[in-house]
C-alpha positions as CSV (number, residue, x, y, z in Angstrom):
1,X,9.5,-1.6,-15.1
2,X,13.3,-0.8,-15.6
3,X,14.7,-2.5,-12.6
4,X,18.0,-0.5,-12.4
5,X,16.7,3.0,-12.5
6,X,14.4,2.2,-9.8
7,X,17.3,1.0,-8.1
8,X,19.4,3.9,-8.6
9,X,16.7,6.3,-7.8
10,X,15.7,4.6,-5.3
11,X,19.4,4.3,-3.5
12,X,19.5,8.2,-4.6
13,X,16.3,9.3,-3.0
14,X,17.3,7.8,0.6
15,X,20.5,9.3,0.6
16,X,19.4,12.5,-0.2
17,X,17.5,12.3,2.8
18,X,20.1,12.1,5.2
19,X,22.8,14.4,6.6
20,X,25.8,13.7,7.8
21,X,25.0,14.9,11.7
22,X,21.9,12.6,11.2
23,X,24.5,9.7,10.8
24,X,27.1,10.2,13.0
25,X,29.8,11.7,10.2
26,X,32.3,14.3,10.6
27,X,31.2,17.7,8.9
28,X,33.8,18.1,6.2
29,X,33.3,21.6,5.1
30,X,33.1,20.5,1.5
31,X,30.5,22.8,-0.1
32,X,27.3,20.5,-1.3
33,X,25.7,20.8,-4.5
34,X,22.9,18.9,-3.8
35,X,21.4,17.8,-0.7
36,X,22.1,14.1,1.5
37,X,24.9,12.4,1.8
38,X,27.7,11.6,-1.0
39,X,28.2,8.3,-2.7
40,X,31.5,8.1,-0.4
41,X,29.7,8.7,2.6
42,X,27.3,6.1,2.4
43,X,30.3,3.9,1.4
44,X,31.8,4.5,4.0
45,X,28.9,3.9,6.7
46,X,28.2,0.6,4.6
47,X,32.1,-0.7,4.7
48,X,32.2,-1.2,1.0
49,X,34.3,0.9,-1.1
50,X,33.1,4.3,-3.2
51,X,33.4,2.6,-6.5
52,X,31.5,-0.3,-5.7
53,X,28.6,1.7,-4.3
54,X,28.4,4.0,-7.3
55,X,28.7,0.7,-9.5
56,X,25.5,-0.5,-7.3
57,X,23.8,3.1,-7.7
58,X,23.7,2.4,-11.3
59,X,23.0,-1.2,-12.3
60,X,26.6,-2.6,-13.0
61,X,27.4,-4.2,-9.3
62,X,25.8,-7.9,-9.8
63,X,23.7,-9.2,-6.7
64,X,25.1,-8.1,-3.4
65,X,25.5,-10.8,-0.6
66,X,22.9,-10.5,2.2
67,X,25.2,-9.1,4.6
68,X,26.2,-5.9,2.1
69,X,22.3,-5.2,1.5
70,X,22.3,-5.0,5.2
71,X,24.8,-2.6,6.0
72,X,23.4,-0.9,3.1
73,X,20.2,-0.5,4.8
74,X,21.6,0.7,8.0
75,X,23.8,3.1,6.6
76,X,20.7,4.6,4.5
77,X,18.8,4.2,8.0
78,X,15.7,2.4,6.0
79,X,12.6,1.2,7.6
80,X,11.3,-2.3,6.9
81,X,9.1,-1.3,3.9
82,X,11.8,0.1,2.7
83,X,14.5,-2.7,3.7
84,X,12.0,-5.0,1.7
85,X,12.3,-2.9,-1.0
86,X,16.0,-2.9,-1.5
87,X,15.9,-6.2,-1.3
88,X,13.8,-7.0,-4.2
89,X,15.4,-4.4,-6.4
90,X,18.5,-6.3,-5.2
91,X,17.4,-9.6,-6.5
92,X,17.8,-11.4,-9.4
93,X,13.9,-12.4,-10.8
94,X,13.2,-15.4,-13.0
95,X,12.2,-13.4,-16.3
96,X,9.3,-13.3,-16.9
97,X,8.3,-15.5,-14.2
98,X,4.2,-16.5,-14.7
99,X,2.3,-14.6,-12.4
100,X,-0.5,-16.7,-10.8
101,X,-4.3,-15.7,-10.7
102,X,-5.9,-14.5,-7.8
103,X,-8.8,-16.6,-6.2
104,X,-9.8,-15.6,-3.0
105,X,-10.0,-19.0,-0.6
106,X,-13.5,-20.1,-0.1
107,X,-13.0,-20.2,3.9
108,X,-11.5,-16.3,3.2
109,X,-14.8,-15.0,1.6
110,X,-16.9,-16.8,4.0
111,X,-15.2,-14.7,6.6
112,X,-15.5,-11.4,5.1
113,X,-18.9,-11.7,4.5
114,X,-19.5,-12.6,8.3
115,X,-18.1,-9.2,8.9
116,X,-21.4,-7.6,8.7
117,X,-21.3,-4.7,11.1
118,X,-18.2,-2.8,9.6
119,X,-16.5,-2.3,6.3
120,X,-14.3,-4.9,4.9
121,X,-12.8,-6.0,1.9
122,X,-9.9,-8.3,0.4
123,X,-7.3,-6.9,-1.6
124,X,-4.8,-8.4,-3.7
125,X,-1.7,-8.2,-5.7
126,X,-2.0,-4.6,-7.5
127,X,-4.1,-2.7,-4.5
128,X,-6.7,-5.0,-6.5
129,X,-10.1,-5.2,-4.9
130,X,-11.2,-9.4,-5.2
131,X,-13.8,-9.4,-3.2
132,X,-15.7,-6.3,-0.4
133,X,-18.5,-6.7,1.7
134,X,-21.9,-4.5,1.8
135,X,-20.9,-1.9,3.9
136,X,-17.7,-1.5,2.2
137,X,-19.4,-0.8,-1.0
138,X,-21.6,1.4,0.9
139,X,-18.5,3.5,2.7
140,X,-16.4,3.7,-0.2
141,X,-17.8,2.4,-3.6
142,X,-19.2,-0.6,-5.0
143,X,-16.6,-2.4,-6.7
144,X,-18.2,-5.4,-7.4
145,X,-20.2,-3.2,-10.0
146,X,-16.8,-1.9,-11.8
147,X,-15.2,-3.9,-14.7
148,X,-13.1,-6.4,-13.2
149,X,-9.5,-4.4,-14.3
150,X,-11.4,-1.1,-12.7
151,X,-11.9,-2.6,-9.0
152,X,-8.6,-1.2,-7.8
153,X,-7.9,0.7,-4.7
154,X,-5.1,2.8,-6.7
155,X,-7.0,3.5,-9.4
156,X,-10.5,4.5,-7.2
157,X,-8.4,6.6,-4.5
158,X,-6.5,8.7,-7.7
159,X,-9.2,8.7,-10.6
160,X,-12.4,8.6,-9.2
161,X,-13.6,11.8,-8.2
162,X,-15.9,10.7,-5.3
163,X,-12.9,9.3,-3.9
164,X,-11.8,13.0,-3.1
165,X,-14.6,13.9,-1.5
166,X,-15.6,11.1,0.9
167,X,-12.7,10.5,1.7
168,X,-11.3,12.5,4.6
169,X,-7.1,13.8,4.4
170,X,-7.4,12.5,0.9
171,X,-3.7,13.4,0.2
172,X,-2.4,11.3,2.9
173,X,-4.6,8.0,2.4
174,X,-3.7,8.6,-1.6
175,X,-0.2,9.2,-1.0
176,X,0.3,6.1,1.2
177,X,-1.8,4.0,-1.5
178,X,1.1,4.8,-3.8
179,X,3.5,3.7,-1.5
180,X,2.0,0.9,-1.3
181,X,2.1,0.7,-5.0
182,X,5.5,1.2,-5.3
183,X,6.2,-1.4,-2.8
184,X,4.6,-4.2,-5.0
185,X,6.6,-2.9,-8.4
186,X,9.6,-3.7,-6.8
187,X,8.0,-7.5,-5.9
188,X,6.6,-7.7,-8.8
189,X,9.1,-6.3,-11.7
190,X,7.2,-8.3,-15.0
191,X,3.5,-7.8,-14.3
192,X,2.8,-6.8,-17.0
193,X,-0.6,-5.3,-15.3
194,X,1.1,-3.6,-13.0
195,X,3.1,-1.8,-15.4
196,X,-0.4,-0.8,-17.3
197,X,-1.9,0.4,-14.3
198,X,1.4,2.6,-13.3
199,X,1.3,3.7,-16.9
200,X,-2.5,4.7,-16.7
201,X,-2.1,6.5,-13.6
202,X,1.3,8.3,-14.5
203,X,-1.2,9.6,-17.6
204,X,-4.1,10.8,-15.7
205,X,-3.1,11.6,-12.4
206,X,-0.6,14.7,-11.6
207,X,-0.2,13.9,-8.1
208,X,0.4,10.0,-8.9
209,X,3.1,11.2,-10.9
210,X,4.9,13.5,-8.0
211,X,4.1,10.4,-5.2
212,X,5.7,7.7,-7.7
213,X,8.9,9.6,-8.3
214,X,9.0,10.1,-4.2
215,X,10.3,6.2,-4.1
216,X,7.9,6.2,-0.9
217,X,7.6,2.4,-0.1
218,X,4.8,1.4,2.7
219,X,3.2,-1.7,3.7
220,X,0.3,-0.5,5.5
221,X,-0.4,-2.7,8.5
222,X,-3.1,-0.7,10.5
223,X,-3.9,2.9,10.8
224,X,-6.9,5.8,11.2
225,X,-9.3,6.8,7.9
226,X,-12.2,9.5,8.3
227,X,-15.3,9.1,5.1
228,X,-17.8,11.4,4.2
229,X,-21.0,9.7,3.5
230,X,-23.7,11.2,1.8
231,X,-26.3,9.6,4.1
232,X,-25.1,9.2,7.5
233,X,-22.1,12.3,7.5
234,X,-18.7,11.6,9.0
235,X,-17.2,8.0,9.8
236,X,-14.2,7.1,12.0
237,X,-12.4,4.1,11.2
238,X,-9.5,2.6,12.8
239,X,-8.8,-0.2,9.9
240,X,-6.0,-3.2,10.5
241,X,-4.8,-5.0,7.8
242,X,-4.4,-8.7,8.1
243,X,-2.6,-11.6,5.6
244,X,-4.0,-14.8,5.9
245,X,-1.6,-17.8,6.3
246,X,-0.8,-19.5,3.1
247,X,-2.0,-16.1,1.0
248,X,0.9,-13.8,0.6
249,X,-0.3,-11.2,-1.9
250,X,-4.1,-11.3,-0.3
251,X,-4.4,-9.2,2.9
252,X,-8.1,-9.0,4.5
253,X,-8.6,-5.0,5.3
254,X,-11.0,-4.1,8.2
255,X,-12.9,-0.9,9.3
256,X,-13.6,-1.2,12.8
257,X,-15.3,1.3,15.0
258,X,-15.6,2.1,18.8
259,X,-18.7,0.3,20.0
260,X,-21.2,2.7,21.1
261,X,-19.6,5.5,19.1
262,X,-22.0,7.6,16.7
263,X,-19.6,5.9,13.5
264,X,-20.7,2.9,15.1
265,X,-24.7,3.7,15.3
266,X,-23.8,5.3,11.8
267,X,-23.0,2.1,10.4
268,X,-26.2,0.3,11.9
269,X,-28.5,2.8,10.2
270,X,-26.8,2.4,6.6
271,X,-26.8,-1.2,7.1
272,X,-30.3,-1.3,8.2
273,X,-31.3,1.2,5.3
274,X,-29.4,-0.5,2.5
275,X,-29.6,-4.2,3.3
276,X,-31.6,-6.1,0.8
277,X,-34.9,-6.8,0.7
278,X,-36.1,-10.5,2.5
279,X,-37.8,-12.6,-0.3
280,X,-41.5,-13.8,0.3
């Protein structure tokens, strides 16, 4: 990953957003080339000087204290994804710093797999997928079968071609998965299997490709996801994502459903139909 062009395109791409109305500055009447705010403009809402902001736009301003990524972050009006964001692309990484494995916590699994009744599945650094339970296999596909590098929620939202059609407003739940993506490049600037997997899908995905250079940056916390299953039709999730204490990079996604609700009676017929068989 080439730290400073993310950072400059990234510092680009949230300006560009912007108008001056939308920030509180004077119309000039300068004509505009391009569309956002100018390098002086955000200098100006940030209190730093033009020079030094187009010396941070392109790599050559050093680390910025705290209190200049701040006023940087209200000027550009960024959410907290996106605060977090400029804050890592900000910071000075060890290089090369050793990135650990990823065990999911005994306690952890044991939980998930007492989530019986509704999808569920841990995911990891990456979007990996370290560990899902039955009906999340069932819902969207069964990891656990994949090579371990394959069970990715990146790679099975933008490659598999199932993925497209049980999942309902594909575009948006793909399009956020990037976001999310992007989010953990700018954590996670040497891993080295990140920058495979961004490589991979930048090959064989056109739409990664237009998503990745949106600089989009999410952390998705909870939200509404519609799947099309072959057996039981159309499910309606409302899905919160939760991090464990002590587990940073692991966050335990969950599918819930409206008790009573025909998802819900869904769900008790594929678990009934699929669940394995008792031993004699």
């Amino acid at each position: 990953m080439d730290r400073s062009r993310d950072l400059a395109d990234f510092l680009r791409s949230r300006r560009a957003r912007l108008t001056p109305d939308r920030t509180g500055l004077p119309a000039d009447g300068r004509p505009r080339r391009v569309p956002g705010l100018r390098r002086d403009e955000v200098a100006r809402l940030a209190g730093v000087s033009t020079e030094y902001y187009t010396r941070l736009e392109q790599g050559r301003a050093g680390n910025p204290s705290p209190e200049v990524t701040e006023a940087l972050a209200r000027a550009l009006q960024l959410d907290p994804a996106e605060r977090e964001h400029l804050t890592d692309l900000l910071a000075r990484p060890a290089r090369h710093a050793p990135i650990a494995p990823q065990r999911v916590r005994p306690g952890l699994y044991l939980m998930l797999q007492a989530l019986d009744h509704v999808p569920a599945f841990i995911l990891g650094r990456r979007t990996d997928v370290l560990a899902s339970n039955r009906l999340a296999r069932e819902v969207l596909t069964d990891f656990e079968s994949l090579p371990a590098p394959h069970r990715n929620l990146a790679r099975y939202y933008l490659l598999d071609p199932e993925a497209r059609t049980r999942t309902g407003d594909w575009e948006r739940i793909a399009a956020e998965t990037v976001a999310v993506l992007r989010l953990e490049a700018g954590r996670y600037p040497h891993d080295r299997r990140l920058s495979d997997l961004v490589g991979e899908l930048t090959l064989r995905s056109p739409e990664f490709s237009t998503w990745w250079h949106d600089h989009r940056v999410l952390r998705r916390t909870h939200g509404s996801k519609t799947y099309h299953h072959p057996l039981v039709g159309e499910l309606h999730f409302a899905y919160e994502s939760l991090q464990p204490p002590g587990d940073p990079d692991q966050t335990l996604c969950v599918y819930n459903v409206e008790p009573g609700s025909p998802t819900a009676e869904a769900l008790r017929l594929l678990a009934g139909w699929t669940a394995p068989a008792a031993s004699s």
